[in-house]
MIDO-449377 format. One record per residue: residue in one letter; x, y, z of N, C-alpha, C in turn. Coordinates in steps of 0.001 Angstrom, whole numbers, plus 500000, padded with zeros to 6 digits. Each point is the difference from the previous one (the first is absolute). Example, Ala and Ser with C-alpha at 12.3 -4.5 7.8 and 13.67 -1.06 7.14 Angstrom:
// residues 2
A513190494310507800499110501190500000500900501200500000S499650501050499280500820501190500060499230501090500730
//
This chain:
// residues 170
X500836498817500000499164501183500000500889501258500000X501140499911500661501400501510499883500163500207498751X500077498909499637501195499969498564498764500482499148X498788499246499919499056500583499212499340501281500079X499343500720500731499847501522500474500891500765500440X501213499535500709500598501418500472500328501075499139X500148499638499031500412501666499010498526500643499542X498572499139500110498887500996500320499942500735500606X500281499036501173499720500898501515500897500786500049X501492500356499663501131501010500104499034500999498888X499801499829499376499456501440498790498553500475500630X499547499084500454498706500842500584500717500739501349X499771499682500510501033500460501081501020501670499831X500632499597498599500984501027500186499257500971498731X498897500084499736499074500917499190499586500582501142X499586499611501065499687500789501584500709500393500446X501206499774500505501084500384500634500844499787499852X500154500135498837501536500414499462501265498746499937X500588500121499391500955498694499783500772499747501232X500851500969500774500573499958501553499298499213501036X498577500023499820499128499434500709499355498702499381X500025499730498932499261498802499638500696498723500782X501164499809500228500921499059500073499625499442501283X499210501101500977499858499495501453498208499660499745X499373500678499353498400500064499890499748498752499854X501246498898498242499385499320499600500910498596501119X500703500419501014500897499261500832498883499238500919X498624501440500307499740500027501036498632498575499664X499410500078498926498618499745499287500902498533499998X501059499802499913500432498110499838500053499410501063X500321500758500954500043499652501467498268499918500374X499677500745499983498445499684500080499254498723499370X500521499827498976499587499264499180500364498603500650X501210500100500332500678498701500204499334499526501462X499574500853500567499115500126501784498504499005499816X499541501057498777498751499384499927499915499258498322X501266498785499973499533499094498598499010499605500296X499471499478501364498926498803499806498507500564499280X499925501489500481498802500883499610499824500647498491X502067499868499181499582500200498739499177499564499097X499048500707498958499176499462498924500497499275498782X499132498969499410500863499981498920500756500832499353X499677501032499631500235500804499104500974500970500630X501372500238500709500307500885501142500280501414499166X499631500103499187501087501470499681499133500613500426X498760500300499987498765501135500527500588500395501255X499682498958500738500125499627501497501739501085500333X500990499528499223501283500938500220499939501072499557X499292500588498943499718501215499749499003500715501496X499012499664500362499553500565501052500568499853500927X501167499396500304500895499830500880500706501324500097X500394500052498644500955501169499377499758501049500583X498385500629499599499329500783499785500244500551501392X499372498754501012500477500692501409501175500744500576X500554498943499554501716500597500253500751500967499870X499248500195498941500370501253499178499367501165500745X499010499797500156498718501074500804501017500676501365X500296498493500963501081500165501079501010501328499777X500975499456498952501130500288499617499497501695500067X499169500216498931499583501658500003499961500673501168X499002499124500951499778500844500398501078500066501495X501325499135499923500772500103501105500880501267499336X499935500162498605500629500928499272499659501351500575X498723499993499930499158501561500743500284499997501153X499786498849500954500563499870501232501520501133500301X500957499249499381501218499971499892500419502025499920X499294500543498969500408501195499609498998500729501411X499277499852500476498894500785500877501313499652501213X501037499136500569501038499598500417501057500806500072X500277499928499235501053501338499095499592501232500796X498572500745499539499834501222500068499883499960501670X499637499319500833499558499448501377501683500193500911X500908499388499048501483499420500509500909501701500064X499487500440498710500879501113499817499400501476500814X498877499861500298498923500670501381500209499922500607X500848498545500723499940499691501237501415501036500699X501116499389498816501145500654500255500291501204500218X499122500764499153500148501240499701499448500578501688X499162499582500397499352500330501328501350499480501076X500482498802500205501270499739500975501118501219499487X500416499862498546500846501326499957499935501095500783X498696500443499525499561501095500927500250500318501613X499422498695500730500269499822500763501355500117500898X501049499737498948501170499688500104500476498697500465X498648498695499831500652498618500164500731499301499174X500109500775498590500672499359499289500642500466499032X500910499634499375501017500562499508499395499722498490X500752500542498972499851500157498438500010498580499855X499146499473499502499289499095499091500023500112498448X500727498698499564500168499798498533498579499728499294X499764501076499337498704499513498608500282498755499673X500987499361499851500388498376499261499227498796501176X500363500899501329499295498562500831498417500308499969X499863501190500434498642500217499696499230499350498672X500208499926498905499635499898498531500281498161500201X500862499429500747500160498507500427499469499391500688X499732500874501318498867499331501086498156499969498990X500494500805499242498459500083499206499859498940498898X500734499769499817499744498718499117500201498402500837X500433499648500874500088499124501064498307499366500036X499982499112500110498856499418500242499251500826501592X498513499659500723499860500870500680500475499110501377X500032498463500124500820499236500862501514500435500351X500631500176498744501272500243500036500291501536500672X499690500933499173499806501415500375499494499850501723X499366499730500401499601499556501907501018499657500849X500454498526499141501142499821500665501357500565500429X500132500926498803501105500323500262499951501745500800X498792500281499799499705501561501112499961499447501155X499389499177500183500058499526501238501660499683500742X501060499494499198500705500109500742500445501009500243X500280500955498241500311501293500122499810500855500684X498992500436499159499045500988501285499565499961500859X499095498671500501499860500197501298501203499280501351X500931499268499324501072499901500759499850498373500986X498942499324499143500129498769501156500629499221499494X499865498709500761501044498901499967499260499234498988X500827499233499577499599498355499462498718499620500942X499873499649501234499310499565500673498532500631500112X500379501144500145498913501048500300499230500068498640X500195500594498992499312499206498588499529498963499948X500771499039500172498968498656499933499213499967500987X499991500743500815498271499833500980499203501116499819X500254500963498974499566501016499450499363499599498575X500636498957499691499605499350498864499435498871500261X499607499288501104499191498614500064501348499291499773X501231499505499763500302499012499383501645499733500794X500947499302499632500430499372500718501733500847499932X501009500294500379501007500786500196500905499279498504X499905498395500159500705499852498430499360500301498763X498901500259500077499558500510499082499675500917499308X500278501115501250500614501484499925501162499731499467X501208499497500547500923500491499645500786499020498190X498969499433499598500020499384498652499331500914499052X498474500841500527499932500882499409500693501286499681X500327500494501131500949501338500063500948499735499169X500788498809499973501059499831498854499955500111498863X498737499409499345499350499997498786499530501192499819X499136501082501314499563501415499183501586500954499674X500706499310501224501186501570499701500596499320498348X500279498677499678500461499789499061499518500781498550X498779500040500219498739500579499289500664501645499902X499778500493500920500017501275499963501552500696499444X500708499053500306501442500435499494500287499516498368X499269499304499532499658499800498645499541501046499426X498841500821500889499600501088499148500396501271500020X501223500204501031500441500704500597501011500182498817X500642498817499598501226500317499157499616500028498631X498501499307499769498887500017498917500286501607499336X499488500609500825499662501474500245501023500904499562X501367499778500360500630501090499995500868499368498951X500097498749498790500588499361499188500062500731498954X500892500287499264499908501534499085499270499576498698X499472500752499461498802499608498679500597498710499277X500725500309499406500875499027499004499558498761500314X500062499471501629499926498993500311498867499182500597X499059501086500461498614499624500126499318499317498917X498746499757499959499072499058499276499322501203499764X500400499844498901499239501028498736498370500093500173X499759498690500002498280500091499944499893500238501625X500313499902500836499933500977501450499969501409499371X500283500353499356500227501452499757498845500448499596X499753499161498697498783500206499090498819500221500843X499669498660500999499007499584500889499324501620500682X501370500323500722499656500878500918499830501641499045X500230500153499088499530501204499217499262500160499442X499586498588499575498123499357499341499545500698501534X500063499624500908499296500352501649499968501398499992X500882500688499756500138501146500414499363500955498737X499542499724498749499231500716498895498839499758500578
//
């Protein structure tokens, strides 16, 4: 069933959200798929297309999420500046914590900003201290990807990143 639909499901998918994103949309709809074979129809491509469809729906709207984040993150600072709790803040982390998933982005204010432990998170988070500290590894890994994403000089960026975000911005 991969081998036969997945490049449907990648083009529907990335007609919604864009090619950067199809790769996880149509990642996400196989995993589903693979959860609930016993409930697939004969016929599965419908069934993964409305899979899609959802996913896709998600994806948007963690997108809107994400930028309302941004404007929220760079508010926030601007108010501690003020304050004088905090010192000059890079647009690059800001513009990084905003693209971070909204799990990831948590995790890592939380240690940041609000300054707790491994421990204290995971009972802030319901969940268990190794599993904090497997996540935290994985978000900072994340964030320093986009960190160096970010400031990678044109030449070497992904062109259609470029494209993406100026289609956004017309």
């Amino acid at each position: 069933m991969f081998h036969r639909f997945y490049a449907r499901v990648h083009a529907y998918a990335a007609r919604r959200v864009g090619s950067a994103s199809a790769d996880d949309v149509a990642a996400e709809v196989f995993t589903v798929a693979w959860r609930r074979f016993d409930e697939m129809p004969d016929d599965p491509l419908p069934w993964l297309l409305a899979t899609a469809r959802l996913t896709c729906q998600n994806e948007l709207r963690g997108r809107r999420r994400a930028d309302g984040v941004a404007a929220r993150s760079a508010s926030e600072l601007a108010i501690l500046q003020q304050r004088g709790e905090a010192t000059e803040v890079d647009p690059a982390l800001v513009r990084a914590l905003s693209r971070l998933s909204d799990a990831d982005r948590e995790l890592i204010l939380l240690v940041a900003w609000e300054d707790l432990s491994r421990r204290q998170v995971a009972e802030a988070l319901g969940t268990s201290t190794t599993n904090i500290a497997l996540r935290l590894f994985r978000a900072r890994r994340r964030i320093t990807h986009l960190l160096a994403e970010d400031t990678a000089p044109i030449e070497r960026r992904d062109m259609t990143t470029d494209v993406k975000e100026a289609s956004d911005e017309a």
